[in-house]
Structure formats: structure tokens, C-alpha cells
C-alpha positions in Angstrom: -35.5 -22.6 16.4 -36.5 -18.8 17.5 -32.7 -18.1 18.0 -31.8 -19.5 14.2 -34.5 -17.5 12.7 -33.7 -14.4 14.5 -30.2 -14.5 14.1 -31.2 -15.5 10.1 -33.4 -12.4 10.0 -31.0 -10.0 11.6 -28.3 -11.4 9.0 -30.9 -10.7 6.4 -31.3 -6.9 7.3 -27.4 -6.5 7.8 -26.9 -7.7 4.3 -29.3 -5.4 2.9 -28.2 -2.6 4.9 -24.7 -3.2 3.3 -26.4 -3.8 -0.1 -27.5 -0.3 -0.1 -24.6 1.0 1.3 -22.4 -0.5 -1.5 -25.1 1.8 -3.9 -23.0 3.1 -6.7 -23.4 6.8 -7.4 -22.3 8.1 -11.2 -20.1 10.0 -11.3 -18.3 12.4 -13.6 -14.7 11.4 -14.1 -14.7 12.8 -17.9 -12.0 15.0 -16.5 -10.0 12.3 -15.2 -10.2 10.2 -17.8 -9.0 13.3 -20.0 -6.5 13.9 -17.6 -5.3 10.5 -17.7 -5.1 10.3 -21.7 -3.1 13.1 -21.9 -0.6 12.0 -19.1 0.1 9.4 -21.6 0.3 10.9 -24.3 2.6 13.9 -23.1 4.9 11.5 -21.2 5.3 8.9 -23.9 4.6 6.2 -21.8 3.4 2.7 -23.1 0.3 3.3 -20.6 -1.6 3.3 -17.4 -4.5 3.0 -15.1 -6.7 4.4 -12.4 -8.9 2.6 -9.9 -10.6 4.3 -7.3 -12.9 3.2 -4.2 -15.3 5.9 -3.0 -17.1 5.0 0.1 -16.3 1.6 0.0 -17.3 0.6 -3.5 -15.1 0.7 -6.8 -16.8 3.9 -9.1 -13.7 3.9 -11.5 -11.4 1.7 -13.2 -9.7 2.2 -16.4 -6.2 1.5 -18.8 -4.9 3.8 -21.3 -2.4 3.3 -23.8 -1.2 0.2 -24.3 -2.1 -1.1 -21.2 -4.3 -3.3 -19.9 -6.7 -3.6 -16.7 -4.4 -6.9 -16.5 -1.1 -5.1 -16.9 1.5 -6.6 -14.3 4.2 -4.1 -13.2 6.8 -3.6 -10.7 6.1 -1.5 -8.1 9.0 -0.9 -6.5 9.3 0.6 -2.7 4.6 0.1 -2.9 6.0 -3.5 -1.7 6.7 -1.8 1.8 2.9 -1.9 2.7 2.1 -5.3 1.5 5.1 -6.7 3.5 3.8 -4.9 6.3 0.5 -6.1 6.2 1.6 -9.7 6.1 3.5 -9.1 9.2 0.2 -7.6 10.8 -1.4 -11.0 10.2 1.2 -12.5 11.7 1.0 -10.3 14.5 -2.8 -10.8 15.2 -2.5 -14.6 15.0 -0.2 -13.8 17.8 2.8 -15.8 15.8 4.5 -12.2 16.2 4.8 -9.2 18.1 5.1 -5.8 17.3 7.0 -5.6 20.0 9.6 -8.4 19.4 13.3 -8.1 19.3 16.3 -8.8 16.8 18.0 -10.6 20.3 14.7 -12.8 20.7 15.4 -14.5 16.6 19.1 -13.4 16.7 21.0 -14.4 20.1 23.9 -14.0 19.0 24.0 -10.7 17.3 26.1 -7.9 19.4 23.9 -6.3 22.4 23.5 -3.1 20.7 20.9 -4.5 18.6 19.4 -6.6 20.1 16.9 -4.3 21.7 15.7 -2.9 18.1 12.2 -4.3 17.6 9.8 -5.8 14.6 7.7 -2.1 14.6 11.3 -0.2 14.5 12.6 -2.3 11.7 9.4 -2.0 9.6 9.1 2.2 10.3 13.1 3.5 9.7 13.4 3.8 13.0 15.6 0.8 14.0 19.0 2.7 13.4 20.4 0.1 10.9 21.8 2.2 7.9 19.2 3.4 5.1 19.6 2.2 1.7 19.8 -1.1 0.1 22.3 -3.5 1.1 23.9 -5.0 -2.1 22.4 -8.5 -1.1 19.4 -7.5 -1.9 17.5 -9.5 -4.8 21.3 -11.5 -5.5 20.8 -15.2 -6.2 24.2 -15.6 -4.7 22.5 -14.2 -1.5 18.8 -16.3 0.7 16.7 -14.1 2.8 18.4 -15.9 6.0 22.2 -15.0 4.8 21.0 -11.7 3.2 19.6 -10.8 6.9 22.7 -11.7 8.4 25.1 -10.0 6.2 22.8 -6.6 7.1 23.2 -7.3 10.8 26.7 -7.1 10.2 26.6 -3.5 9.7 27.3 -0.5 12.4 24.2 1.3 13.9 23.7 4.8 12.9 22.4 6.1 16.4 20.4 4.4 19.2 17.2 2.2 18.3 14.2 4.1 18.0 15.8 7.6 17.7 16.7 8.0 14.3 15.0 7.8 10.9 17.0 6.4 7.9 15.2 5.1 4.9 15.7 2.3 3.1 15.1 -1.7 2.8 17.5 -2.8 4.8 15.9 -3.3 7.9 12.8 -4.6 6.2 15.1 -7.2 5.1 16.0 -8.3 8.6 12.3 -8.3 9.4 11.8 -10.9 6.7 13.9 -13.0 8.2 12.1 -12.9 11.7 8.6 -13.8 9.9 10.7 -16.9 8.6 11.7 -17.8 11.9 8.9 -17.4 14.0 6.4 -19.4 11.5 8.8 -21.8 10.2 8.1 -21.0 6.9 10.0 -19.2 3.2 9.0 -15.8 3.0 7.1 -16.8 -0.2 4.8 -19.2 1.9 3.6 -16.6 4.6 2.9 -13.8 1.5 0.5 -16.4 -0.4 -1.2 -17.9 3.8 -1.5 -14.2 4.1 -2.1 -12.1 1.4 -2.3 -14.0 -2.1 -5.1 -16.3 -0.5 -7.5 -14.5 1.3 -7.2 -11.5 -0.6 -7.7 -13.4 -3.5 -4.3 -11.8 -5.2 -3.9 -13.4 -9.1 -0.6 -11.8 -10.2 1.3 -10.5 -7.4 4.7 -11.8 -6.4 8.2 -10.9 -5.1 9.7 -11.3 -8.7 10.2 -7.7 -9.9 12.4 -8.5 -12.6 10.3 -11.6 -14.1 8.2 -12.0 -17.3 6.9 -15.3 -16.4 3.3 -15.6 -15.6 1.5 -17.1 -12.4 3.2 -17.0 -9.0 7.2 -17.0 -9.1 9.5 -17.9 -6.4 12.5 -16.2 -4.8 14.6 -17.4 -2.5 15.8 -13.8 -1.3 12.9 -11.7 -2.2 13.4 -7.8 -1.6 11.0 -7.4 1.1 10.8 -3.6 1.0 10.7 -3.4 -2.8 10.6 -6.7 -4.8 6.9 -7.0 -6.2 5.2 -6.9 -9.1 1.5 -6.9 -9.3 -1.7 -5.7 -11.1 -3.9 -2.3 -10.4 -6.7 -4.8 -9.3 -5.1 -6.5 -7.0 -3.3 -4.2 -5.5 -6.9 -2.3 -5.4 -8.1 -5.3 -3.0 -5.4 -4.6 -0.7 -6.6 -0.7 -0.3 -10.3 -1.7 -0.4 -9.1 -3.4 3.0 -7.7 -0.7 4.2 -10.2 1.8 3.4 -12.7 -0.7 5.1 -10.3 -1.1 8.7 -9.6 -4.5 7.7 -13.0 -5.7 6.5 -12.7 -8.3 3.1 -15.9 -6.5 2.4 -16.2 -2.8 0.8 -17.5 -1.0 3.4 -16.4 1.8 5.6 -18.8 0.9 9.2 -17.7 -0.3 11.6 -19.6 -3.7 10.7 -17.8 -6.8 9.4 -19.8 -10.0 8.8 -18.2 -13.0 10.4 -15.4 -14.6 8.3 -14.7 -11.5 6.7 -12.3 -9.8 8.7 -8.8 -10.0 7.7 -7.0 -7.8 10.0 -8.3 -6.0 13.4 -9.7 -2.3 12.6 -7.2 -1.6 15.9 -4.4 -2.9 14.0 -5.4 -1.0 10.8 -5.2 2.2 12.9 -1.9 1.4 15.0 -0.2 0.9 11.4 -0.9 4.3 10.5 0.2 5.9 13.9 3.5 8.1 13.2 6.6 6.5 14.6 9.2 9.8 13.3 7.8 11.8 16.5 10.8 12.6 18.1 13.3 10.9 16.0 15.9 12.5 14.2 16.1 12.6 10.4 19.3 10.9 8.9 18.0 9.9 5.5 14.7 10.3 3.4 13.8 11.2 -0.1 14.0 14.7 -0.2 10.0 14.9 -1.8 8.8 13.6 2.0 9.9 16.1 3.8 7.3 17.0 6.4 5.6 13.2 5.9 5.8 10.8 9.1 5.9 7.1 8.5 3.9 4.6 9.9 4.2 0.8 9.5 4.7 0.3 5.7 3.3 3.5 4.8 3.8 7.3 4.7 1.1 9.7 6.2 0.6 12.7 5.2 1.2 16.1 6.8 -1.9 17.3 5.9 -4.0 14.6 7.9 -2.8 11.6 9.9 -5.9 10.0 7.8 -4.2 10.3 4.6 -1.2 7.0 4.0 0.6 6.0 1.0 3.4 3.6 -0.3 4.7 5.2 -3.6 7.4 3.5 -5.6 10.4 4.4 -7.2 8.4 3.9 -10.9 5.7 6.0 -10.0 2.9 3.2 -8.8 1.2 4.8 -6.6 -1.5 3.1 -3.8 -3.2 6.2 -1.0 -6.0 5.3 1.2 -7.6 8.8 2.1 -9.9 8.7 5.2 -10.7 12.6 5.2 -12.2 12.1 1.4 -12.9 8.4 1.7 -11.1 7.4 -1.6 -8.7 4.2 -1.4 -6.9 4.8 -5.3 -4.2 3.2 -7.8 -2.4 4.5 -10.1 -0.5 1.9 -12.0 2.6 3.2 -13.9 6.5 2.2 -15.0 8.2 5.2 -15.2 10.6 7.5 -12.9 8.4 8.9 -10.0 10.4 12.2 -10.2 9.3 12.6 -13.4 5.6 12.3 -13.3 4.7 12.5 -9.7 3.4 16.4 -10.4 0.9 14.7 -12.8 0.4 11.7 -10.4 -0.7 14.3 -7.4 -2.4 16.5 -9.8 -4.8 13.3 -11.1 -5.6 12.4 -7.3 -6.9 15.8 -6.2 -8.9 15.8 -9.5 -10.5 12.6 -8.2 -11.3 14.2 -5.3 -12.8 17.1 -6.6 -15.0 15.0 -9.0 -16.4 12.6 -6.2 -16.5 15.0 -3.8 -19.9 15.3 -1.5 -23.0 15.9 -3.6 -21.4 14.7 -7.0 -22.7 11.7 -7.5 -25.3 11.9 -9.8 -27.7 9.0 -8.7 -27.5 5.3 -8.0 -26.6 2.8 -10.3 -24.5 0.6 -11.8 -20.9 2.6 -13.0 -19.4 2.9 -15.8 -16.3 5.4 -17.0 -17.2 8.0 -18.3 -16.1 8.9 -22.1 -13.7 12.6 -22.4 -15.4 16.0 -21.8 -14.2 19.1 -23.6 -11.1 20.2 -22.6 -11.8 23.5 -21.2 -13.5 21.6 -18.5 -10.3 19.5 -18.0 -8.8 22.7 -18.1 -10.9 24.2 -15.2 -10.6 21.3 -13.2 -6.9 21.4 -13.3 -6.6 25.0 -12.3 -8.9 24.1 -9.4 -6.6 21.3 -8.2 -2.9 23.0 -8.6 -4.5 24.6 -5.3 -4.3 21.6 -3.3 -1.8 20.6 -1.7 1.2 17.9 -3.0 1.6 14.1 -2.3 4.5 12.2 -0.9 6.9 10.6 -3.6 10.0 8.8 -3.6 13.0 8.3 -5.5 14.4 5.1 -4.5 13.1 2.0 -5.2 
């Protein structure tokens, strides 16, 4: 009886430690939300929207334009982290290794490759050519023959020296999460990540209007999804939070609620490009290392992103403790300036000492533009954010 009510009581106190932690400050993101309007407007796009975690809890969230909080778009190469966090799950259920081989789910395959491992194939590093085979996405093609066809193809160097970006390998590492749980690569995304994140329009059917969950036989692993700014925002809340279902950055995670290791969190952002040699990339990440799923920035290891070829852009940024969205459907090389420009902004805004005081948040309505104008100058200072061209 002593041990239940302790163990009650001490639950009792964690929860309202985390209550206050999850406070909201106010703050002022009149200048975003400006910022955001005019991006817009200037661009001629349909619409867009912002969401951004500060310190584990959500103090923005916002559509323009014609858009929706609902919107559902397709988010091109932003897939890469999603596929690689299903794989993590996998991974700490111990139904795969990071470690594991092409040989070990392909015996047959010529020796060369058969050392090349799951980590190598999901980081660029596994010397299979860059790019996109053209199996990719074709009904003609499933994941299992689409693999095999990719297989086919020469190495471009030895596994694990090189760095070639592109979907193809990602591809092959589909196929392995197949094999090793028995299951279509539409089944493991919804056990891992539809489920328990509680995901309501995210699938592998880029190209799709229908609504709810759509199948695909040979979904493009690296580059195939379409989802929503809030539901890709739970996926960064996780990340932001070391793997914690629950918005918080301690080290604290209630029983229940953890969805992937902090450890694993923190080896998928480790920088597997040391000491490889580049052979492809898009030429706006020069100076970026890549992780599993995600670039990191050369400003700070703490820094990852997974922006897509439309300009959807997710970031989890450790040194300012911001996990952000910004949901678009446009060319990235065409508004990535404004993209970067918006996520310092948001950084300067909830920078240390900015919030206002606790409470409940709401967005804040448009300032005068010479504040806007201000803020911007202050910005352009900071430094840029990795984009990329290819889907």
C-alpha cells in the first residue's frame, strides 16, 4: 500500500513538474506572421503554413492563403526522415540492425555488395548510384522487384566511402524492412508511425487526391509522401523531445510514452560523410553532413533537416530549441531564400527573454511593417539552411 501511494505521489509531482514545464510563453510573431503573408503574396502561391515548437510546446501555428491547417501536400525528399524513423523502430525492437547487410536479405546478390549495410543505404554512403531509378513510384514496378532492379546496377566506389544522393538506395532499404518483419511497406509505416504518432493524413501516395490512408504497392521510400503541417509537426515534437510522445525536452519520459530511444535519436543525427568522398549532392548542401534521414547543419551538429524538392520544409534545432514546419508546394530553389529567412526570424522572435508571460497562445495579428522590416535586416545576417533540388 505504502509503495502504490508513493509511487502515486511521485507520478503526481512528475506530472505537474511537466505541466509547468509545458507553460506557454506569448510571444510576438507579428513579424512572422507578416513575413509569412507577404511570402504569399509575392510568390503567388495558393498558400502556406508555419508551426513551430519552442521548448517542447507548440507557440505557433498558422495557414495563409488559401490554405488550410488541414492542407495535405506532397513533400517530396521530407519522406527521407520519416522512412528513417520507421526503420529506427524497427531497429529498437531489435527486428533490424543498423548494422545489417544487403548479403544477410539478399544472398544471392554479387559479393561486392553484399557488405553495404542498412545505416549506409539510408545515409548516401552505400555506393549504389545517386538518383532515382526509373522504377521508382511505376505501377508496372513492387517495392520487392523495384529493389531488385536497383541492385542490378554497378557500384560507384567501395561501401562506405563515397556519398551519392538520391533514393535509390533507400529503395533497397524498403525492401529489407519487408523482409525482416514479414510485412508491405505500407503495414510497418501505419505499426510505426501512423499509429502511435497518431498521424491522420500521411501516406506514401504523392500523387493522390483521395482522402484517408492510400496504398502503394511500390511506394517511393525516399520521396513518396504526402502529409499535413500537423502531423508532420508530431513527428518533430518527437524529435525535439529525444523520442518522448510527450512535448518535453528533459530527459524524463513517463512510462508508455517513449517512442524511440533518446540514444537512437542522437546516433541518427551523427554525421556519416566524415571521410567519404563527395560524388553527388544538391549543389545548395555543400558543407552539410548527413545523418540517417536527415541533413545537419554545418553550423551545429544540433541543427537536422529533411527539405523537399517543393519547398516543405521540417528542422529540429537543438542550439535554439525550436522543432518547425513549413508546409509549401512550390520549387525549393525558388523560395528557399524566403524559407531560411522566415526560420531565423522565428528564432529571433522566441529567442531567450521574449516570451512575454505564461499563458495560453494564440498568433499574433500583423505589426507595422517597418518592424517586419527591421527584423528582416536583422536576420539576412544569419547564416543559410540546407535545400534541395531533387525530389
Amino acid at each position: 500500500m505504502m509503495r502504490t501511494l508513493m509511487t502515486t505521489f511521485g507520478l503526481t509531482l512528475l506530472l505537474g513538474a511537466a505541466g509547468t514545464a509545458r507553460a506557454v510563453p506569448i510571444y510576438d510573431f507579428s513579424p512572422v506572421t507578416a513575413e509569412m503573408q507577404t511570402f504569399v503574396t509575392a510568390n503567388n502561391l495558393d498558400g502556406a503554413s508555419l508551426r513551430v515548437n519552442k521548448h517542447g510546446s507548440v507557440v505557433y501555428r498558422r495557414a495563409f492563403g488559401g490554405y488550410t491547417l488541414g492542407t495535405r501536400v506532397r513533400i517530396a525528399s521530407a519522406s527521407k526522415w520519416l522512412s528513417a524513423l520507421t526503420l529506427a523502430r524497427l531497429v529498437d525492437k531489435g527486428q533490424m540492425r543498423w548494422t545489417d547487410t544487403v548479403g544477410q536479405y539478399f544472398p544471392n546478390i554479387e559479393a561486392a555488395k553484399r557488405p553495404i549495410t542498412l545505416a549506409q543505404l539510408f545515409s548516401h554512403t552505400s555506393a549504389l548510384p545517386g538518383g532515382d531509378d526509373s522504377c521508382m513510384s511505376n505501377p508496372l514496378y513492387t517495392l520487392a522487384s523495384c529493389a531488385n532492379r536497383i541492385l542490378q546496377e554497378p557500384l560507384i566506389g567501395t561501401p562506405g566511402t563515397v556519398f551519392s544522393y538520391g533514393g535509390n538506395s533507400m529503395q533497397v532499404a524498403g525492401r529489407m524492412a519487408e523482409l525482416a518483419t514479414g510485412k508491405a511497406w505500407d503495414d510497418i509505416f501505419i505499426d510505426e508511425m501512423v499509429t502511435p504518432l497518431g498521424l491522420n493524413a500521411t501516406d506514401f501516395a504523392t500523387s493522390s487526391t483521395t482522402s484517408g490512408y492510400v496504398r502503394n504497392t511500390n511506394p517511393r521510400i525516399a520521396g513518396g509522401v504526402r502529409s499535413t503541417l500537423e502531423d508532420y509537426g508530431k513527428v518533430v515534437d518527437m524529435v525535439l523531445a529525444y523520442g518522448c510522445l510527450d512535448n518535453s525536452t528533459t530527459q524524463f519520459c513517463l512510462p508508455g510514452r517513449r517512442f524511440l530511444a533518446r540514444t537512437t535519436i542522437e546516433a541518427m543525427a551523427n554525421d556519416r560523410t566524415v571521410g567519404t568522398v563527395d560524388i553527388s549532392r544538391p549543389p545548395t548542401a555543400t558543407g552539410f553532413g548527413y545523418g540517417i534521414g536527415q541533413w545537419i547543419d554545418p553550423t551545429s551538429p544540433l541543427i537536422v533537416s529533411s527539405p523537399g524538392a517543393f519547398g516543405f520544409t521540417p528542422w529540429v534545432d537543438r542550439v535554439n530549441q525550436v522543432a518547425g514546419v513549413f508546409l509549401v508546394d512550390d520549387l525549393n530553389t525558388r523560395v528557399v531564400d524566403d524559407i531560411n529567412d522566415i526560420r531565423a526570424m522565428v528564432n529571433v522572435v522566441t529567442a531567450e527573454g521574449q516570451g512575454r508571460r505564461v499563458a495560453p497562445v494564440s498568433p499574433a495579428a500583423p505589426v507595422a511593417s517597418s518592424k517586419t522590416d527591421a527584423m528582416s535586416h536583422a536576420i539576412r545576417l544569419r547564416h543559410r539552411i540546407v535545400s534541395e533540388p531533387h525530389p
